[in-house]
N, C-alpha and C positions, 0 to 999 in steps of 0.2 A: 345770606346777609339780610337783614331790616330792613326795608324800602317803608317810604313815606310818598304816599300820592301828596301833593299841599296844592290846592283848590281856592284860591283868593281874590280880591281886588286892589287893584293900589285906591281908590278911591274911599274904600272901605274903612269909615274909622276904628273896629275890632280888630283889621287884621293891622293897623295902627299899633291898636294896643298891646298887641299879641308881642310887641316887640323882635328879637331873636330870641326869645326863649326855644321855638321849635327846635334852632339851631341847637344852640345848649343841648336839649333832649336829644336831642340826633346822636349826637357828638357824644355823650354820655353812655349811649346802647352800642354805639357802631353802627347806626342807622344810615342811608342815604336816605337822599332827599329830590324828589321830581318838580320842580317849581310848574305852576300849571295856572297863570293869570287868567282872570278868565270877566266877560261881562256881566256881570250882578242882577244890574236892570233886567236883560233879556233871562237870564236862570230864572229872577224871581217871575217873568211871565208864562214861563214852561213850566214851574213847579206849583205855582198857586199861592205866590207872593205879592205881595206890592211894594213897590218904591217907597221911603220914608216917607214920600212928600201927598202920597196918595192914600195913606195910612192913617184909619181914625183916630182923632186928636187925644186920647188916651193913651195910644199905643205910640203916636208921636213924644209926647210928655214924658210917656215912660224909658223910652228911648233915650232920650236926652239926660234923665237923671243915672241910666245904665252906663252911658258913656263916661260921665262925670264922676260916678264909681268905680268903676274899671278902670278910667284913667289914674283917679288916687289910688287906687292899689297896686297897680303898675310902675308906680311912679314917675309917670308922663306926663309932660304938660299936655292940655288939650282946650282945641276953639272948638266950640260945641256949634258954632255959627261961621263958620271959613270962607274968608272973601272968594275962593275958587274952589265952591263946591256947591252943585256935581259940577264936574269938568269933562273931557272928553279922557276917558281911563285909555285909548285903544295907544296913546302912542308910547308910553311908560311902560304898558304890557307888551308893546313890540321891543322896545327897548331891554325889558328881562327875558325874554324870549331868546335876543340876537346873546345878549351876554350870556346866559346859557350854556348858547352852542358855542361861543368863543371862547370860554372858561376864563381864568387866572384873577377871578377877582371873588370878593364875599357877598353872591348872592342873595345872601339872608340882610346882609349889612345895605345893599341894595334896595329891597324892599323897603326895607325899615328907615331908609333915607328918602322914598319917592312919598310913603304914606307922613311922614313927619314931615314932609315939607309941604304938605295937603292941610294936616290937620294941628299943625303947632307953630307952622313957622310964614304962614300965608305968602305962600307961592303955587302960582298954577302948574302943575303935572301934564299939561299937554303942552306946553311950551317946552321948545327943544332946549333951551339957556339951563332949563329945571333939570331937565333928564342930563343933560353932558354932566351939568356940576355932582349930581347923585353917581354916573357913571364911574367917575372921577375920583369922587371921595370913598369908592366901593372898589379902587382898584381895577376900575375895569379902563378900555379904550374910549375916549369922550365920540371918538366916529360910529362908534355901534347907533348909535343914535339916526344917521343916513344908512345905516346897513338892511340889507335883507328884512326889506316894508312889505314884501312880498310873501314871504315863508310866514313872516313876522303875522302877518294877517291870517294865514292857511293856518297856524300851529291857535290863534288865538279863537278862530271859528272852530277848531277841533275840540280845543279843550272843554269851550260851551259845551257840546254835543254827548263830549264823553262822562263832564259830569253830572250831565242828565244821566242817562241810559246808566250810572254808579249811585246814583240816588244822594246826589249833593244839593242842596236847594238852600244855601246862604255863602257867606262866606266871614270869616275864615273857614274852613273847611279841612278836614286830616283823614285819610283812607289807610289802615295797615291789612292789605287782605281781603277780609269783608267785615272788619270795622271800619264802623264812621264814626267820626267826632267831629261836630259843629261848635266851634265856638271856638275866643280864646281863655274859656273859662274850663274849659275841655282838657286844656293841655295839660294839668294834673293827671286826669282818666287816662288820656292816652301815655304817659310817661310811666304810670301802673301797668297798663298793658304791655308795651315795650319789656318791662320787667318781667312780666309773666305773673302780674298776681291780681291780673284786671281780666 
């Protein structure tokens, strides 16, 4: 069967954008999917990145018109300036972590509910009211939320480490193998691959 590493941030306004289309492509090949939240800041300081905010005012500018882009093509709304952001990503990542391992909900619809309420609907992601109502509306238990803060932390310092050492240095992020694909401009290429004609 097709496995998908996915390597992300909820913080992240790409993996925003990216919407569930992964899913879609999953879904589409017979693919699985490894949800793998991970801290961005700290990746881009192990790969030889920087933070938006520390990034020369060019490649800020440029950024900001890439979002603006990507979001009309997506057809998403987006705040290119969000009253909670950055935020603290660790407890929304512990939060897809715990549902994960608890299953019976739509993970992908999960994701796409903590990043859109980051970047479209200005609400903070590390506030627990954020996570239950996303948990919620994604079918999962609003308790995961106080579940396994513990594992939730171990699984989330792991993913860092491993998608170092797999050579992921952004995010959104897509692994099938020893392909990589960065971006969610990507998701074309790898839905080629998946087919077998990439």
């Amino acid at each position: 069967m097709l496995h998908i590493d996915y390597y992300f941030a909820t913080i992240s306004p790409f993996t925003y954008i990216a919407g569930t289309r992964l899913e879609e492509i999953a879904a589409k090949h017979g693919a699985s999917i490894h949800y793998k939240p991970l801290d961005v800041a700290s990746l881009f300081g192990r790969t030889g990145g920087l933070p938006p905010k520390q990034r020369h005012e060019s490649r800020q500018a440029y950024r900001l018109q890439e979002m603006r882009r990507q979001a009309a093509k997506a057809g998403v709304p987006i705040n290119l300036s969000p009253m909670f952001w950055p935020t603290n990503p660790a407890p929304s990542s512990y939060a897809i972590i715990a549902a994960q391992s608890a299953g019976g909900g739509d993970l992908g619809a999960l994701v796409h509910g903590l990043t859109r309420a980051c970047w479209a609907d200005e609400k903070n992601i590390a506030e627990d009211e954020v996570i239950r109502a996303a948990l919620v509306a994604a079918g999962f238990d609003a308790g995961l939320v106080d579940q396994g803060m513990l594992a939730g932390a171990e699984t989330y310092a792991a993913n860092l480490e491993e998608a170092v050492s797999r050579g992921v240095f952004g995010a959104p992020f897509y692994i099938v193998g020893e392909e990589r694909f960065w971006g969610q401009d990507r998701l074309d290429d790898l839905d080629l691959h998946l087919s077998g004609t990439l």
